[in-house]
KOLTIRO-708752 format. One record per residue (C-alpha): y, z, x; residue in one letter. Coordinates in pm, whole numbers, padded with zeros to 5 digits. Last residue first. Layout:
// residues N
SITE       yy       zz       xx   r
SITE        Y        Z        X   a
...
//
This chain:
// residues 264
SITE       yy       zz       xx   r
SITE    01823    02324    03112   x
SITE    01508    02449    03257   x
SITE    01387    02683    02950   x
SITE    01437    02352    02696   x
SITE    01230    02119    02983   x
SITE    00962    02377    02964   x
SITE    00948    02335    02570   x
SITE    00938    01965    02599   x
SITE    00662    02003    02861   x
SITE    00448    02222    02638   x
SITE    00520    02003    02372   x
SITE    00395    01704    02584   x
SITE    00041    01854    02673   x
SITE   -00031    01948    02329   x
SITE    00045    01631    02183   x
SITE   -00239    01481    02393   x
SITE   -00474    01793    02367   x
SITE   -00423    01716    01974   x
SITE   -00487    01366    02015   x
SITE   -00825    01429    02147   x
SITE   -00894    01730    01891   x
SITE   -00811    01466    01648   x
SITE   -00996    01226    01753   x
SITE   -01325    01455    01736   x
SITE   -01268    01595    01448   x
SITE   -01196    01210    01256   x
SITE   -01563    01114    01412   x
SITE   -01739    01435    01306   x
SITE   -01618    01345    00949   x
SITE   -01402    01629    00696   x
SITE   -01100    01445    00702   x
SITE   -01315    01115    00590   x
SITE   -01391    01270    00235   x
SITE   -00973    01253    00169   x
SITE   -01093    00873    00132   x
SITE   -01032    00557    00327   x
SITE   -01048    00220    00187   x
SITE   -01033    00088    00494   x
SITE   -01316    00179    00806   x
SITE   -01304    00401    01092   x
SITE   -01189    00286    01449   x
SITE   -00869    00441    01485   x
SITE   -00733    00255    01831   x
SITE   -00583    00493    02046   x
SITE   -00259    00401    02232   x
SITE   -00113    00703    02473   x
SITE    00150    00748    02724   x
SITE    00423    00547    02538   x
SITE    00735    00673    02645   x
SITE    01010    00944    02579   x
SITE    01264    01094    02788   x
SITE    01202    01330    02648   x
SITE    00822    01413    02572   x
SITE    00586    01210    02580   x
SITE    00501    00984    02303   x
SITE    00109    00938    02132   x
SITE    00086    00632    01936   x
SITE   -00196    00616    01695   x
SITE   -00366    00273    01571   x
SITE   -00468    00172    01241   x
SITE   -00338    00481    01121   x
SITE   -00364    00687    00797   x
SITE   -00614    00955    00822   x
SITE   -00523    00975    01223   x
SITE   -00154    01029    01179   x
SITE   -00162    01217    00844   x
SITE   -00425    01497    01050   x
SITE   -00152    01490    01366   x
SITE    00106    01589    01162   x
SITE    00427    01500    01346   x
SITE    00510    01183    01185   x
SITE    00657    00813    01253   x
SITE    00512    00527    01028   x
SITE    00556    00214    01225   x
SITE    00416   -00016    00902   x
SITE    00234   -00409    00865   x
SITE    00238   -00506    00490   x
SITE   -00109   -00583    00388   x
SITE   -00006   -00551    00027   x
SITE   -00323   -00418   -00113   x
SITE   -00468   -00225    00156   x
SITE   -00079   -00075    00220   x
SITE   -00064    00009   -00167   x
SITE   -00405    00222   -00118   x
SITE   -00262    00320    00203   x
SITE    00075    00449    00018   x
SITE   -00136    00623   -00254   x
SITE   -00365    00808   -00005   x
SITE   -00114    00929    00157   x
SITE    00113    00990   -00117   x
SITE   -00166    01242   -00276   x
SITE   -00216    01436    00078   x
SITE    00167    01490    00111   x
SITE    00199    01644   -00288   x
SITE   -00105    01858   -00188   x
SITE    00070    01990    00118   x
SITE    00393    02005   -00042   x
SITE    00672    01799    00063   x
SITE    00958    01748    00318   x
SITE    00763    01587    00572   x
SITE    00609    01313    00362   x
SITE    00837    01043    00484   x
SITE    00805    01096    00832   x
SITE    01042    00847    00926   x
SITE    00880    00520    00741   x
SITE    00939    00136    00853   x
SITE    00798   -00112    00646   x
SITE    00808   -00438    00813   x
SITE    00785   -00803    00661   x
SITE    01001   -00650    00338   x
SITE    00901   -00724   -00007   x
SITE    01258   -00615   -00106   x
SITE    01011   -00448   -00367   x
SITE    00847   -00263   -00100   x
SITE    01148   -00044   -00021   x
SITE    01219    00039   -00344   x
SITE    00879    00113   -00420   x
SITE    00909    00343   -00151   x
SITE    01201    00554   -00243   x
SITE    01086    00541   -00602   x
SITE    00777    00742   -00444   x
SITE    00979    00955   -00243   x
SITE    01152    01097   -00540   x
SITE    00862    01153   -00761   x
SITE    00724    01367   -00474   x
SITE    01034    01542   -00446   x
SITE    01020    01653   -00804   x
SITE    01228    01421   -01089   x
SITE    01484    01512   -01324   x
SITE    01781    01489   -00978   x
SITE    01703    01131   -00917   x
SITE    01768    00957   -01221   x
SITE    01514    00958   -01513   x
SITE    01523    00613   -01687   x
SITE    01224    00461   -01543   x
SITE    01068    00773   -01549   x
SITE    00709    00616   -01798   x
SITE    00533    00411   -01538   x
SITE    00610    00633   -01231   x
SITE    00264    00581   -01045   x
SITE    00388    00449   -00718   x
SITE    00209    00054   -00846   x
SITE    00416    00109   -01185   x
SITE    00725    00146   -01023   x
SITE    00642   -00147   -00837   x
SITE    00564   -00365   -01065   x
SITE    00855   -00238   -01309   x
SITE    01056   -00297   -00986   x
SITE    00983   -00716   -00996   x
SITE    00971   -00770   -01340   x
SITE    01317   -00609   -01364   x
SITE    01471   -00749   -01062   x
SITE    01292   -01116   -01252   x
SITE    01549   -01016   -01556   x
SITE    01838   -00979   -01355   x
SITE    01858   -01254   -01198   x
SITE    01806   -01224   -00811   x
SITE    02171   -01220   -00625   x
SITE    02000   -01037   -00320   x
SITE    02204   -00784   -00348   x
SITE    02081   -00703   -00676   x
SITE    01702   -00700   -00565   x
SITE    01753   -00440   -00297   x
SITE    01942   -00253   -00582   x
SITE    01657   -00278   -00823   x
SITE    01428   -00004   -00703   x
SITE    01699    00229   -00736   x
SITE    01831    00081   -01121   x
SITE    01483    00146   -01237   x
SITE    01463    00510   -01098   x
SITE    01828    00577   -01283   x
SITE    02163    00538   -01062   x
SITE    02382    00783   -00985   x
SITE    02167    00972   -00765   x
SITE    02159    00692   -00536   x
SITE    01822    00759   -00356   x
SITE    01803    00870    00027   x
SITE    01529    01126   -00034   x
SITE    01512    01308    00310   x
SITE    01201    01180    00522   x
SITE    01329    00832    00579   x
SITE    01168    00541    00431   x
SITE    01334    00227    00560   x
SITE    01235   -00184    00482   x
SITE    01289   -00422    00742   x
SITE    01286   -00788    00653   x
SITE    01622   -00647    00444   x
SITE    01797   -00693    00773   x
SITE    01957   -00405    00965   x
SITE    02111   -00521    01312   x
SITE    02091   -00721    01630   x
SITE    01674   -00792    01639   x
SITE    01564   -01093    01824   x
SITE    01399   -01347    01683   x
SITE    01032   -01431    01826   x
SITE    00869   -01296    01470   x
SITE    01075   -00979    01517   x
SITE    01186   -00909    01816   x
SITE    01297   -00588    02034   x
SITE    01477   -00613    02341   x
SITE    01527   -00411    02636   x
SITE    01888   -00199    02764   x
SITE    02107    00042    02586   x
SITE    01909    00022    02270   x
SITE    02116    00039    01949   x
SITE    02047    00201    01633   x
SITE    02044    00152    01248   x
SITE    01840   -00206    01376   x
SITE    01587   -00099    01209   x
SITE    01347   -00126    01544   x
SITE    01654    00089    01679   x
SITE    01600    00321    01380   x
SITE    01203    00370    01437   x
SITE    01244    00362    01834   x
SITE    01524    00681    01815   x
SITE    01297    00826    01537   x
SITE    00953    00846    01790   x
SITE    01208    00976    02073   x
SITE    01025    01287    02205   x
SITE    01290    01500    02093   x
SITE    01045    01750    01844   x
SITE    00680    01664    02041   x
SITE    00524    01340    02006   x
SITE    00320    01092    01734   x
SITE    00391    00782    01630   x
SITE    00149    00566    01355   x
SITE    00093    00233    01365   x
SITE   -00081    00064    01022   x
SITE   -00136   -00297    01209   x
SITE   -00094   -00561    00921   x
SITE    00019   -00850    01144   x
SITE    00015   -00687    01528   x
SITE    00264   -00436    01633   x
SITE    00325   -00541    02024   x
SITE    00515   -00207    02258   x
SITE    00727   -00158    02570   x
SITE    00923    00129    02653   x
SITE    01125    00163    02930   x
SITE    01300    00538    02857   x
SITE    01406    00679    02564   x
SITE    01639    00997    02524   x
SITE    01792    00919    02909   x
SITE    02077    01221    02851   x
SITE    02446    01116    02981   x
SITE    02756    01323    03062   x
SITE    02873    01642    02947   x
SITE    03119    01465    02735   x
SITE    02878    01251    02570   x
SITE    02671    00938    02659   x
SITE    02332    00883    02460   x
SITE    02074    00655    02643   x
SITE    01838    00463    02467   x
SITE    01575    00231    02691   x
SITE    01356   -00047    02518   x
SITE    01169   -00229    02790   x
SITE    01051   -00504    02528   x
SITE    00957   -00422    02195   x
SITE    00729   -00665    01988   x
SITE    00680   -00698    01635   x
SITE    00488   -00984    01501   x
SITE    00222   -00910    01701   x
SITE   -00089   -01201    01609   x
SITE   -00376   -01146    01481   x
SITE   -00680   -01367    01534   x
//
C-alpha cells in the first residue's frame, strides 16, 4: 500500500497590496502518494505555481499546512528539488560544477560530487559537455543539467514549473520521455505543473485540473495506462478520450478566468 508522503491541508494564499487583497488560492487540500507522477493543470492565474512554490517552501500560505512525511513544511529544504521553466543555471559555472553545487553544500568530498553528477549527467544524456557552461549549450541541454542537478541532491520531491515550456516541440516531446524514463527508474514522486494538456496526460499518474482564481482542486483523474510509456500512446483511443475530458475541464475555467479579466 502507498502511502502520501505529501499532504496539503486547507492551503489558502492571499496577496495584500495597495489596492487591497486578491484570494489567489483558496482552501485547498491535497495527499501525493510515494511515487505518484501529479500533474496540474488550469487556466493562466489559476494558482498551480503559487501551490508548487509554497510546497517549496519559496512561498508562504496565509492559512493551512503542508507536510512532508508528518513534518511540517517552513521553508526550502534540499528534500525538495525545483525545476522552473526558465534555466536557473549559474552561468559561471561549467555543467559539472551545476550539478555539483547541491553536493558542495552538503560538505560531500569532492570526489564522490563527481561520481555522483557524472551519473547524472550521463543519465540526461550530456556525457561529453561536462565542461561547457551554460551559454554553449541549447535550451534543451540547459534544462537537462537543470534536472540532473536537481536529482543528484536525490531529493524526496521533485518539484517542476513547467519545465518544458520554453522549448521546441520536438525538444519538449524528447525530455518527456527522458524525464519519465528517469522517473521509472528513480521512483521519485513529482508535482509537475504545465499547461499542455497532451504533456499532462502522457506523463501523469494522476491529473489535477484547477479552477480558475481563486484556485482549487475541482478535478482528480486517475491516468490509468501502463509505465514505460511511448510517444505510440498519444495516438490511443484511451489518451483521446481523456484528453478531450480534460480539455472540456480546462475549457470551462479559462472561459471563467477570461470573464473574471472583462469584470474587473
Amino acid at each position: 500500500m502507498t502511502m502520501g508522503i505529501l499532504s496539503v491541508r486547507g492551503v489558502e494564499r492571499r496577496f495584500i497590496s495597495g489596492h487591497g487583497s486578491t484570494l489567489a488560492l483558496q482552501a485547498t487540500d491535497l495527499t501525493v502518494a510515494e511515487n505518484d507522477f501529479i500533474t496540474i493543470l488550469g487556466p493562466s492565474g489559476c494558482g498551480k505555481s503559487t501551490l508548487l512554490r509554497i510546497v517549496a517552501g519559496l512561498d508562504t500560505q496565509t492559512a493551512g499546512e503542508v507536510l512532508l512525511d508528518g513534518r511540517r513544511i517552513a521553508g526550502p529544504g534540499a528534500d525538495r528539488g525545483m525545476v522552473f521553466q526558465s534555466y536557473t543555471l549559474f552561468p559561471w559555472l561549467t555543467v559539472r560544477d551545476n550539478v555539483c553545487f547541491g553536493l558542495r553544500e552538503k560538505g560531500l568530498p569532492r570526489a564522490q560530487q563527481l561520481e555522483i553528477a557524472q551519473g547524472f549527467i550521463d543519465q540526461v544524456g550530456l556525457r561529453g559537455f561536462e565542461d561547457h557552461f551554460p551559454k554553449q549549450l541549447s535550451g534543451g541541454m540547459q534544462q537537462r543539467t537543470a534536472l540532473a542537478r536537481a536529482l543528484a541532491n536525490d531529493p524526496r520531491m521533485l518539484l517542476m514549473d513547467e519545465p518544458f515550456g520554453a522549448l521546441d516541440h520536438q525538444t519538449r516531446e524528447l525530455m518527456q520521455e527522458l524525464l519519465l524514463g528517469i522517473w521509472e527508474r528513480q521512483r521519485k514522486t513529482v508535482l509537475f505543473v504545465t499547461h499542455d494538456i497532451d504533456e499532462a496526460v502522457f506523463m501523469g499518474t494522476r491529473v489535477v485540473v484547477m479552477s480558475a482564481r481563486p484556485g482549487r482542486i475541482k478535478l482528480d483523474h486517475p491516468v490509468d495506462m501502463p509505465y514505460p510509456r511511448h510517444y505510440s500512446l498519444k495516438t490511443t483511443p484511451a489518451f483521446a478520450a481523456l484528453k478531450a475530458e480534460l480539455t472540456e475541464a480546462v475549457r470551462v475555467e479559462v472561459l471563467a478566468a477570461q470573464a473574471q479579466t472583462a469584470a474587473g
